[in-house]
TIVO-680539 format. One record per residue: residue number from 1; residue in three letters; chain; x, y, z of N, C-alpha, C in turn. Coordinates in nm, 3 decimals, padded with zeros to 5 digits. Layout:
<sites>
- i / aa / ch / n_px / n_py / n_pz / ca_px / ca_py / ca_pz / c_px / c_py / c_pz
- NUM / ALA / A / X / Y / Z / X / Y / Z / X / Y / Z $
...
</sites>
This chain:
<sites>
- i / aa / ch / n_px / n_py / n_pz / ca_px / ca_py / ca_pz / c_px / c_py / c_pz
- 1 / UNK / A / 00.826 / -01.427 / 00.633 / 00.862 / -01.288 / 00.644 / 00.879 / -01.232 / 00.502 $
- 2 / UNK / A / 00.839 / -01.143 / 00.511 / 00.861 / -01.027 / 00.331 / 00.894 / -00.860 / 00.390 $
- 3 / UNK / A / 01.009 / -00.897 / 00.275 / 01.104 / -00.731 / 00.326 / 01.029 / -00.682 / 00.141 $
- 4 / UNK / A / 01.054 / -00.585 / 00.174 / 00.960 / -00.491 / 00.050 / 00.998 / -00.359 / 00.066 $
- 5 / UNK / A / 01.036 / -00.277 / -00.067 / 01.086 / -00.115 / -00.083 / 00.982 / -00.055 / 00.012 $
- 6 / UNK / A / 00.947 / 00.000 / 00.098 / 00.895 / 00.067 / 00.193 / 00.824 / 00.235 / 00.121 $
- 7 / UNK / A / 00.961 / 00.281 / 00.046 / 00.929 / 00.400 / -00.005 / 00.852 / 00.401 / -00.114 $
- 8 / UNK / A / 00.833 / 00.297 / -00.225 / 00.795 / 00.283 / -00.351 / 00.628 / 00.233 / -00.306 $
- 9 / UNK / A / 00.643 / 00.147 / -00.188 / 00.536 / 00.083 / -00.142 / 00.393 / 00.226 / -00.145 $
- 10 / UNK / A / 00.519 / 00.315 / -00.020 / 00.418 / 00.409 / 00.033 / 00.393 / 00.518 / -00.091 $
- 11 / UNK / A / 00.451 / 00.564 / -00.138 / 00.400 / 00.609 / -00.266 / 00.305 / 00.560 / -00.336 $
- 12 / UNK / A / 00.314 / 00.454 / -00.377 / 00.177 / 00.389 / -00.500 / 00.103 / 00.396 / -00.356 $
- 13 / UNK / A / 00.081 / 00.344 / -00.279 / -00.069 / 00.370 / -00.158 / -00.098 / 00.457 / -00.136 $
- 14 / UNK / A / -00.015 / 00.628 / -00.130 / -00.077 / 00.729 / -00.156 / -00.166 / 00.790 / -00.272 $
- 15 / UNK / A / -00.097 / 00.738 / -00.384 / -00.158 / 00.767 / -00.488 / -00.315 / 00.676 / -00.506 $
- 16 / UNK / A / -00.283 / 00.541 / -00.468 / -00.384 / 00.496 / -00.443 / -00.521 / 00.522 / -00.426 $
- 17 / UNK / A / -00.477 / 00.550 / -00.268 / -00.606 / 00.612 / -00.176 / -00.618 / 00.720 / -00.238 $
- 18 / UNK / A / -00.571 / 00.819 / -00.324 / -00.605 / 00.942 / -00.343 / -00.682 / 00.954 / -00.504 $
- 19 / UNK / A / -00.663 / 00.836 / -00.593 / -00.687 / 00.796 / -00.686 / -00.886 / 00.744 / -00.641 $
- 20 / UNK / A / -00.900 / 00.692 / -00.493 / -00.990 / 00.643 / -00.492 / -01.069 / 00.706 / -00.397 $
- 21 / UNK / A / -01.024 / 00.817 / -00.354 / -01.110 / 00.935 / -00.259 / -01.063 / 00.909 / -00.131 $
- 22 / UNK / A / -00.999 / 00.825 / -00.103 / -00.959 / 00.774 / 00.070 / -00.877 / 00.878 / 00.110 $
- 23 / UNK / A / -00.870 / 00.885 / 00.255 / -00.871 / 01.008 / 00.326 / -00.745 / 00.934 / 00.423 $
- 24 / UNK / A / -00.601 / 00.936 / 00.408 / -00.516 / 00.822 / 00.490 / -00.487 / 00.944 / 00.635 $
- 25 / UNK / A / -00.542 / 00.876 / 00.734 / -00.487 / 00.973 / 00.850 / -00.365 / 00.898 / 00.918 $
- 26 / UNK / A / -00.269 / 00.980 / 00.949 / -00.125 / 00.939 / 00.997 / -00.161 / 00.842 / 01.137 $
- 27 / UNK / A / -00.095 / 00.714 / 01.149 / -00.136 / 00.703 / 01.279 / 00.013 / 00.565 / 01.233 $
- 28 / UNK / A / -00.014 / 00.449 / 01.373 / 00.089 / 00.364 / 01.381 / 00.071 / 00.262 / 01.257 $
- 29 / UNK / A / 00.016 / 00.267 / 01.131 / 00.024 / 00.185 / 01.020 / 00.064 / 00.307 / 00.892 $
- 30 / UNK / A / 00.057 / 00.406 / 00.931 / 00.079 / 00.544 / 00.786 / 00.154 / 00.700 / 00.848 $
- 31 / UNK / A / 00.246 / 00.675 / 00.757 / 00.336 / 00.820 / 00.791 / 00.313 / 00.889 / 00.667 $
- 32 / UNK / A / 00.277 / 00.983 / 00.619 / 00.244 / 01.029 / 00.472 / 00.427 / 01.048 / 00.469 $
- 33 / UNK / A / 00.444 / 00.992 / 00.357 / 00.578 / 01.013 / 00.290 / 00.680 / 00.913 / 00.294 $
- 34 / UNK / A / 00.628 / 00.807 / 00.461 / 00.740 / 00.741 / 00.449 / 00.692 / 00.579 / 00.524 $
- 35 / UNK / A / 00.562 / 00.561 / 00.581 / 00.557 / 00.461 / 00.544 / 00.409 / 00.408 / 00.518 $
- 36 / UNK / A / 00.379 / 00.251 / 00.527 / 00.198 / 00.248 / 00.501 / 00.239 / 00.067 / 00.504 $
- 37 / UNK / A / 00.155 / 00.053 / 00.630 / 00.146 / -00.080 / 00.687 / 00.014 / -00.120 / 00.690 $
- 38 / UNK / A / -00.016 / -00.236 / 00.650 / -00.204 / -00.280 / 00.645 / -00.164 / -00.427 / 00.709 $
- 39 / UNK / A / -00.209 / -00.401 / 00.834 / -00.158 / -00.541 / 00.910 / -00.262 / -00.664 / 00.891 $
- 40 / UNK / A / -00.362 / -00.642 / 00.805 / -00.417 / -00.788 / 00.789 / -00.356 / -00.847 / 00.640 $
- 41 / UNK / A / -00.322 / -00.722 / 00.560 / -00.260 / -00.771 / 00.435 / -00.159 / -00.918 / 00.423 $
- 42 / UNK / A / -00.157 / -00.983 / 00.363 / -00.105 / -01.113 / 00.374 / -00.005 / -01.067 / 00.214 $
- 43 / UNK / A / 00.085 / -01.093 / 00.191 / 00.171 / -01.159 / 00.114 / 00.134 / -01.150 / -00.026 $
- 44 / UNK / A / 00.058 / -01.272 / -00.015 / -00.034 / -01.371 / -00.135 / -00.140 / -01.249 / -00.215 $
- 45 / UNK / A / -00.157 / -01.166 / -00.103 / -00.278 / -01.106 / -00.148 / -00.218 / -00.967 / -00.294 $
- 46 / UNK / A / -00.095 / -00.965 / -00.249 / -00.084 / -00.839 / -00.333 / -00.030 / -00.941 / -00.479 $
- 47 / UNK / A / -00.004 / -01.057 / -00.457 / 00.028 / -01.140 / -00.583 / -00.081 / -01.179 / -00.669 $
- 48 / UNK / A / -00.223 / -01.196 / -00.552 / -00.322 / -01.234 / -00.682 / -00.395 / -01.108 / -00.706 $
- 49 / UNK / A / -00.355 / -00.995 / -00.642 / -00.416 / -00.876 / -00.689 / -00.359 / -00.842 / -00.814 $
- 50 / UNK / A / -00.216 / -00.852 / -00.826 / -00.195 / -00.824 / -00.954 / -00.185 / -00.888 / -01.072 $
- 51 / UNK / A / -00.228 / -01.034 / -01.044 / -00.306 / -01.110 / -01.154 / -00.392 / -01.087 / -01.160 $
- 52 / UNK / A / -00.463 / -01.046 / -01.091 / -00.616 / -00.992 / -01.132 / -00.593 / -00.870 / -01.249 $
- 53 / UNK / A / -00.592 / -00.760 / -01.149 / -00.570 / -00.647 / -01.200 / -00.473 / -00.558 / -01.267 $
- 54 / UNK / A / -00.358 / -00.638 / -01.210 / -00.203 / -00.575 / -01.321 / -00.112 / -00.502 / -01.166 $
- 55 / UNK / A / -00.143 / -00.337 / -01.186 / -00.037 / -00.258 / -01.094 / -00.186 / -00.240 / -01.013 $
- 56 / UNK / A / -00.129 / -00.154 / -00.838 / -00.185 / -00.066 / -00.820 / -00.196 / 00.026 / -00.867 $
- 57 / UNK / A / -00.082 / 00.067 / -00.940 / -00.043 / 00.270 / -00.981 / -00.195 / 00.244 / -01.104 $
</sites>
């Protein structure tokens, strides 16, 4: 299990997607403002993303 800032989360993923042309429509994984769930996302993945690449922001 991983508990994670929710608000800080959904922020950098807005900026994100908007940074990269994506179009986020509200549904049961995205509330614009307050939350942003990617249910295949694993854990691990946002750790070697940012060895890869550093931040999302």
């Amino acid at each position: 299990m991983c508990f994670i800032d929710g608000e800080n989360l959904t922020i950098k993923s807005q900026a994100f997607a908007k940074k990269k042309g994506i179009d986020l429509k509200e549904g049961p994984h995205f509330k614009n403002d307050v939350y942003m769930w990617r249910p295949s996302a694993r854990p691990i993945d946002v750790i070697l993303y940012q060895r890869r690449y550093g931040s999302y922001s």
